[in-house]
TIDO-78001 format. One record per residue: residue in one letter; x, y, z of N, C-alpha, C in turn. Coordinates in steps of 0.1 Angstrom, whole numbers, padded with zeros to 4 digits, always signed. Example, Ala and Ser with C-alpha at 12.3 -4.5 7.8 and 13.67 -1.06 7.14 Angstrom:
% TIDO-78001
A+0132-0057+0078+0123-0045+0078+0132-0033+0078;S+0128-0022+0071+0137-0011+0071+0129+0000+0079;
***
This chain:
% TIDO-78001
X+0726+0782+1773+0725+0777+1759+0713+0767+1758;X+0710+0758+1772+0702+0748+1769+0686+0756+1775;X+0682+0767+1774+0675+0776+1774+0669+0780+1764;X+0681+0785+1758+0678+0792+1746+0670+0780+1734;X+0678+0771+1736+0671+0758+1729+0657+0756+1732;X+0652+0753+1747+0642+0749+1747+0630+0760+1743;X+0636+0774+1744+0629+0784+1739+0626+0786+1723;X+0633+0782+1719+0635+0781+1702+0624+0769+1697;X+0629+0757+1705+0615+0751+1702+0601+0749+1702;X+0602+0763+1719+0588+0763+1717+0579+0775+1704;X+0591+0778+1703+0585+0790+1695+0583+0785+1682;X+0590+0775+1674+0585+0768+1664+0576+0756+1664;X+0574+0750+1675+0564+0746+1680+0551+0751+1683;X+0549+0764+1685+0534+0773+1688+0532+0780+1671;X+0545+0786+1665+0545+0782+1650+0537+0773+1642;X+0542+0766+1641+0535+0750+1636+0520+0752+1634;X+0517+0748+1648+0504+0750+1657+0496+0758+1649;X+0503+0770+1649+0487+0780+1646+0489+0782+1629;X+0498+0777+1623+0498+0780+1608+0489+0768+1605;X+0487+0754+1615+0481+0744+1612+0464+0742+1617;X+0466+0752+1621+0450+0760+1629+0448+0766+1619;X+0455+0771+1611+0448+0788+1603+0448+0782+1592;X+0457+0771+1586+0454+0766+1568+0439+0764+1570;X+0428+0757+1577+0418+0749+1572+0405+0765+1578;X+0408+0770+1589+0403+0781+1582+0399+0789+1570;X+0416+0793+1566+0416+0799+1551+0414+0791+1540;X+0406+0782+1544+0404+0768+1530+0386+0769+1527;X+0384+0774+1541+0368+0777+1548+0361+0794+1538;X+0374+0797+1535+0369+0811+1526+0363+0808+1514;X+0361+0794+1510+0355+0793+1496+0357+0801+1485;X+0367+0801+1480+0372+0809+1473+0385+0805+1459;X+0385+0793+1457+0390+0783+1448+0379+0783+1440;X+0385+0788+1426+0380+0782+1413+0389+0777+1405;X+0383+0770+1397+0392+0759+1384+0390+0757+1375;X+0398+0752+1367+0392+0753+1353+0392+0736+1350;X+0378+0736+1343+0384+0722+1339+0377+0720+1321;X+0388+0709+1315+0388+0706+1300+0373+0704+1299;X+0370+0707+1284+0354+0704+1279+0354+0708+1263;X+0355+0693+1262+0353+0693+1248+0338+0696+1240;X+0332+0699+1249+0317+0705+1247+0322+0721+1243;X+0327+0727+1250+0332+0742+1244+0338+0741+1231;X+0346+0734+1232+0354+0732+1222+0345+0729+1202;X+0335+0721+1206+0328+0722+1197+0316+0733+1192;X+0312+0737+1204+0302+0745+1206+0310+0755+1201;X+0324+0760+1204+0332+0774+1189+0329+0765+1178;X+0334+0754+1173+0336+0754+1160+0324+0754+1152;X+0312+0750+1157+0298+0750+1153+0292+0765+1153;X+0299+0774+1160+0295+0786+1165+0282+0787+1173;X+0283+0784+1180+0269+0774+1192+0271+0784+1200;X+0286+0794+1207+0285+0798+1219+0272+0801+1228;X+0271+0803+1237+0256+0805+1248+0259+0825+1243;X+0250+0827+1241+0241+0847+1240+0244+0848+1251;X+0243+0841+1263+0237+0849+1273+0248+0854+1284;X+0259+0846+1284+0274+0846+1290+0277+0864+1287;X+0285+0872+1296+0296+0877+1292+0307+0879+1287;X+0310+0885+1273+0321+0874+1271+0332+0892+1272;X+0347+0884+1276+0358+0895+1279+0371+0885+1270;X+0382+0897+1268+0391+0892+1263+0402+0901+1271;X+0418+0894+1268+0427+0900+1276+0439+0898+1263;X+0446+0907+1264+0459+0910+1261+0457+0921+1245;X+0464+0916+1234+0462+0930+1222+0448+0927+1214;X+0440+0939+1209+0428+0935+1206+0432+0927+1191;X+0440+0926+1186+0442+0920+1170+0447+0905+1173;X+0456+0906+1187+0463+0892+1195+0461+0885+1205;X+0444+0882+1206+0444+0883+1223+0449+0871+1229;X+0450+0871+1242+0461+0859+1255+0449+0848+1255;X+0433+0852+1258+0424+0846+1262+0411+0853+1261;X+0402+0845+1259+0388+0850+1261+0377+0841+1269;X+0375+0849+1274+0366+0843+1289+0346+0842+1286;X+0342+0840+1288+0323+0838+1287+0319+0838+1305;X+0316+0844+1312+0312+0849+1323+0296+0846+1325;X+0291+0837+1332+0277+0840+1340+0277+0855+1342;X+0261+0860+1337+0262+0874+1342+0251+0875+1357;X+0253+0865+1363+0250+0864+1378+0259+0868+1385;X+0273+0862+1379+0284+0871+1384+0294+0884+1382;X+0295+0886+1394+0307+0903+1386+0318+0899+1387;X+0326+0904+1375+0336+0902+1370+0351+0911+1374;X+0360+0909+1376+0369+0921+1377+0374+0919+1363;X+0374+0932+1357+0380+0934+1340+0389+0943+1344;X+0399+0946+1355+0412+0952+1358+0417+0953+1345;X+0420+0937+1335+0429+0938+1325+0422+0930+1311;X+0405+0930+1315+0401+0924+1303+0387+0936+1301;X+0391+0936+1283+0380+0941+1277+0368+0936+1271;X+0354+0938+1273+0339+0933+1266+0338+0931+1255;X+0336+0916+1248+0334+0916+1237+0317+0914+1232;X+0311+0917+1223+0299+0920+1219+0296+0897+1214;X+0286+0891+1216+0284+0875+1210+0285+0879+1201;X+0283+0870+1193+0288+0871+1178+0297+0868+1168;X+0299+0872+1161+0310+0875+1147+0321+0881+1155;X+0315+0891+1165+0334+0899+1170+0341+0885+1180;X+0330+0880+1193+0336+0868+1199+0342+0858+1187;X+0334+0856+1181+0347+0846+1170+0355+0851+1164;X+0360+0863+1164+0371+0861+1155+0383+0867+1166;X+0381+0870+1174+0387+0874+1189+0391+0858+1194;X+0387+0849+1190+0388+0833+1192+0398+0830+1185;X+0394+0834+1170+0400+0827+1161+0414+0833+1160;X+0418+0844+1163+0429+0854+1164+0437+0856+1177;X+0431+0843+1186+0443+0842+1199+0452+0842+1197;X+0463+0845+1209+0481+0844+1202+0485+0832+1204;X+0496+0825+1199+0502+0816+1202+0518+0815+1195;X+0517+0830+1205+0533+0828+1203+0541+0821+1210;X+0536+0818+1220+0544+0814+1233+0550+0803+1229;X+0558+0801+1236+0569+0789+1231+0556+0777+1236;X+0562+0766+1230+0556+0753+1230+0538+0755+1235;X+0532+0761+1231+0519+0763+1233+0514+0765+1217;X+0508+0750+1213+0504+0746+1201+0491+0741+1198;X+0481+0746+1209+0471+0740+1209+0459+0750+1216;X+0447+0752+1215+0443+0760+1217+0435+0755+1229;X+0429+0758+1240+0419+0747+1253+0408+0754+1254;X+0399+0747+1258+0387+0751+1258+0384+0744+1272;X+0381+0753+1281+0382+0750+1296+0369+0755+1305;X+0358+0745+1309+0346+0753+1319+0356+0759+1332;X+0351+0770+1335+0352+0774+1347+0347+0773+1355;X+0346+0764+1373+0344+0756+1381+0343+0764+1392;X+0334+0769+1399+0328+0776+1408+0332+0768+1423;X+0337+0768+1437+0338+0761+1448+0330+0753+1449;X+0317+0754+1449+0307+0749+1447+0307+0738+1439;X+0313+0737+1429+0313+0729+1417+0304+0730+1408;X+0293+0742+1403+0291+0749+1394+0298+0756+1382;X+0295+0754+1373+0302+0762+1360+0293+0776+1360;X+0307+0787+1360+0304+0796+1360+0305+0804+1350;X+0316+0798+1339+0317+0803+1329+0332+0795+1321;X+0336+0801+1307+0346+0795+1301+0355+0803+1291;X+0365+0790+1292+0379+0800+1284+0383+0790+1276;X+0389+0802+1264+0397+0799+1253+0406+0809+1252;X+0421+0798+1249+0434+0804+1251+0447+0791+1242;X+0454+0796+1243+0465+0787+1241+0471+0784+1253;X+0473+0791+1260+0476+0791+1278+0467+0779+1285;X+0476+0770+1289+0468+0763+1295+0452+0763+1308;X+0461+0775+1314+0451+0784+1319+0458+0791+1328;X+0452+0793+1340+0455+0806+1344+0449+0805+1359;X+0452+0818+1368+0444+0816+1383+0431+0820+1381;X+0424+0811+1391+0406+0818+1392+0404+0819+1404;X+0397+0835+1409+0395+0831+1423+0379+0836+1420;X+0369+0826+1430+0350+0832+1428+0352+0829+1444;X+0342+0840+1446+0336+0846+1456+0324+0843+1456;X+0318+0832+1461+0305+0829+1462+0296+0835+1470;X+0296+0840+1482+0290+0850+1489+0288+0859+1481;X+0296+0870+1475+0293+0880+1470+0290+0877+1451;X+0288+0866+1445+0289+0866+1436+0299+0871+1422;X+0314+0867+1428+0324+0874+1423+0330+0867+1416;X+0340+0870+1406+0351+0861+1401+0359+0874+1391;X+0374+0868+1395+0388+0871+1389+0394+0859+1383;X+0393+0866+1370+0404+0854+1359+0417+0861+1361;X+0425+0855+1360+0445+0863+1358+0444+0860+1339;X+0449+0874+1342+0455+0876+1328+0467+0862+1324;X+0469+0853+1313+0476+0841+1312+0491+0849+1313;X+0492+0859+1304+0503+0863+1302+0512+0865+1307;X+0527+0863+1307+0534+0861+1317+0548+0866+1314;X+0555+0880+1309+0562+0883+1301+0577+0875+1307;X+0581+0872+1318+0594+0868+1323+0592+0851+1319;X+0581+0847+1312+0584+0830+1306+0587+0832+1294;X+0587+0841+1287+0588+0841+1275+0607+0837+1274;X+0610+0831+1262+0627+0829+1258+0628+0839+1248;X+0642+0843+1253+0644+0851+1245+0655+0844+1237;X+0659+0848+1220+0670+0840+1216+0678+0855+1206;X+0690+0859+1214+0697+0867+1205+0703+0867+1197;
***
């Protein structure tokens, strides 16, 4: 018995160890992005200022969309689950026609997107507070997550 114990411990002990070796490794991948508040976006829609030169993508129904994103076109984008909108008159009204059905989401954000680096790489507008970003700065990459999240929704019968 008092075997088996001390074997048990080493084994969660060499555990430990190398999950605590491999976090700051995988921290080393540079590969966290974030969003952060900017009431510079936020004005720059209402003035209709956005930047020409961004990418801009939307996600969810084209009449209701979840979010719309403005992309550096230094970077490539994964559009798995978003569609290209043209600058313009279609980006605004793709803005102006976000959803906000979601329960207690009564405000719309206007969020830079924050490169590892601490570069802005691009931005979002949504009712969703936001969402996951992962950029790949080696390869010049970035993945927005779609906000949408059908199992938060309440249902009331």
């Amino acid at each position: 018995m008092k075997i088996n114990l001390i074997y048990s411990s080493l084994q969660v002990t060499a555990s430990l160890l190398l999950v605590f070796l491999l976090i700051p490794a995988g921290c080393g991948l540079n590969t966290a992005g974030h969003m952060r508040h900017s009431p510079v976006l936020m004005e720059q829609y209402r003035e209709k200022l956005l930047p020409e030169e961004l990418s801009y993508f939307y996600c969810g129904r084209e009449n209701l969309p979840y979010a719309v994103v403005g992309i550096d076109p230094a970077y490539t984008f994964e559009t798995k689950s978003w569609f290209p909108i043209k600058p313009g008159p279609e980006l605004y009204r793709k803005i102006d026609n976000l959803s906000n059905l979601e329960p207690d989401q009564d405000r719309m954000y206007a969020r830079a997107i924050i490169g590892p680096a601490g570069n802005t790489i691009g931005m979002w507008f949504s009712f969703y507070h936001s969402t996951g970003v992962i950029v790949d700065d080696t390869n010049h990459s970035i993945q927005v997550y779609n906000p949408y999240k059908p199992e938060s929704r309440r249902h009331s019968f």
